[in-house]
C-alpha positions in Angstrom: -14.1 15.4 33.3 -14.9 15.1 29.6 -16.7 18.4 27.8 -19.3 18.2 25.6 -21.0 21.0 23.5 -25.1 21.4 24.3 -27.4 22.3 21.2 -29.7 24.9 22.1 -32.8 22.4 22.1 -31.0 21.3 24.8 -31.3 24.7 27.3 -34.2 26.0 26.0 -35.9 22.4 26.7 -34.7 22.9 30.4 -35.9 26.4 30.7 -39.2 26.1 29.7 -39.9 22.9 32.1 -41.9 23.5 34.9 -39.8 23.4 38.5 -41.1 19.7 39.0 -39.8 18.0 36.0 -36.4 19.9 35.7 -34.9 16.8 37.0 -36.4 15.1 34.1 -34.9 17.0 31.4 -31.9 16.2 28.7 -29.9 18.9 30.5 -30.1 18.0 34.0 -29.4 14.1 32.9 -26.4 14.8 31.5 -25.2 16.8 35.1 -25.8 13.3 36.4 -22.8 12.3 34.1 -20.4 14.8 35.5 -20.2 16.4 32.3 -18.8 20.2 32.0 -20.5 21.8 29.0 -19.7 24.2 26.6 -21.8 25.8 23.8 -21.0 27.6 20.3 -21.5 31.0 20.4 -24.1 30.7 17.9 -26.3 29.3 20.8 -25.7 32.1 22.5 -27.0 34.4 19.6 -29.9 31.5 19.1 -30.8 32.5 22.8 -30.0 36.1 22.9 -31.7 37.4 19.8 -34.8 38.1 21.5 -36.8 41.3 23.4 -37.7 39.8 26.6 -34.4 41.6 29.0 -35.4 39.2 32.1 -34.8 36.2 29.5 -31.3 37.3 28.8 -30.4 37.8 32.5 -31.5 34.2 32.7 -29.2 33.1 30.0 -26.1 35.0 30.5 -26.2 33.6 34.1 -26.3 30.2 32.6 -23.2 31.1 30.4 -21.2 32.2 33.0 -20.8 28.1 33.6 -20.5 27.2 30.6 -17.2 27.8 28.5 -18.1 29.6 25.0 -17.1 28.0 21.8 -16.1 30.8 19.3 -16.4 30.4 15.7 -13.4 31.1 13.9 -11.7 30.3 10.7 -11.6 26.6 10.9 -14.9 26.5 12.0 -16.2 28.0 9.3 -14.3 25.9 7.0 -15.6 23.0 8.3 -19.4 24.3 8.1 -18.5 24.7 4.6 -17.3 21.3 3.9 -20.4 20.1 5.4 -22.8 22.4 3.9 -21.5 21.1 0.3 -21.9 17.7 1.5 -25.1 18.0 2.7 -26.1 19.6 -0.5 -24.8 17.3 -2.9 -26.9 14.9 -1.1 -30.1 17.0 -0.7 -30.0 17.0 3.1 -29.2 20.8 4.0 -30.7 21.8 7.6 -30.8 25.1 9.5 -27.7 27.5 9.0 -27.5 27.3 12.6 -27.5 24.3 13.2 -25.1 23.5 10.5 -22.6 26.0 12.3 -23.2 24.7 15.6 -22.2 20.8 14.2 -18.8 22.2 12.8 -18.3 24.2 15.7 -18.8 21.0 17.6 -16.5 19.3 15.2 -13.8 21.5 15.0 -13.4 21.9 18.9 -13.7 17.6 18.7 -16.7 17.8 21.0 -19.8 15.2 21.4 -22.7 17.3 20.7 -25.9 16.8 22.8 -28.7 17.5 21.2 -32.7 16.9 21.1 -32.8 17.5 16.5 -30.8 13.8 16.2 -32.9 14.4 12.7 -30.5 17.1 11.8 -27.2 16.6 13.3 -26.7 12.7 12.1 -26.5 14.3 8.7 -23.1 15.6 10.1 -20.1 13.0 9.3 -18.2 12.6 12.1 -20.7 14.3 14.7 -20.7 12.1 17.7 -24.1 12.6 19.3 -25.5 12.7 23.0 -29.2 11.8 22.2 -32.0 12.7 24.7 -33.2 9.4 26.0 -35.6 11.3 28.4 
């Protein structure tokens, strides 16, 4: 069973649809696909980083099915690399997102992902895109 890495846009997109149309999301798509997911721990700050405490029960629930990507050394080398390249060329996007991509990279995960925008600016990022 192949893993792939979800973006945030990916959960928070799930969450916030209403009971009906939770089967129509990105997320529940890709369980269709018999996919095990794993996310950067950068989403889990993205998604922890606000004041509502019933929130956060939500989400660490969710995490506790999910295996957590930490960022470490190479992964930071890699955002690096890309953040320079992206610069050169005058596409920089969100900090986060840029560490989410090389996180992504580095563990030689697809990354799926609603912001295709963003993340095709990452060489080598093999995207998931929601076709939903």
């Amino acid at each position: 069973m192949e893993i792939i890495c979800l973006d945030t846009n990916v959960l928070i997109a799930h969450k916030r649809a209403k009971k009906n149309d939770k089967d129509k999301t990105f997320l529940y798509q890709l369980t269709l696909e018999s996919y095990r997911f794993a996310i950067s721990i950068i989403t889990v700050y993205e998604l922890l980083r606000g004041d509502n405490t019933n929130e956060d029960l939500y989400w660490k629930a969710m995490f506790s099915n999910m295996t957590i990507l930490p960022f470490d050394f190479n992964c930071a080398e890699q955002a690096a690399k890309t953040y320079k390249e992206l610069k050169q060329k005058g596409q920089l996007i969100e900090t986060e997102d840029l560490l989410i991509g090389a996180t992504a990279l580095q563990h030689n995960l697809k990354l799926a992902t609603g912001n295709v925008k963003h993340f095709e600016r990452i060489k080598s990022l093999v995207l998931l895109r929601d076709t939903t």
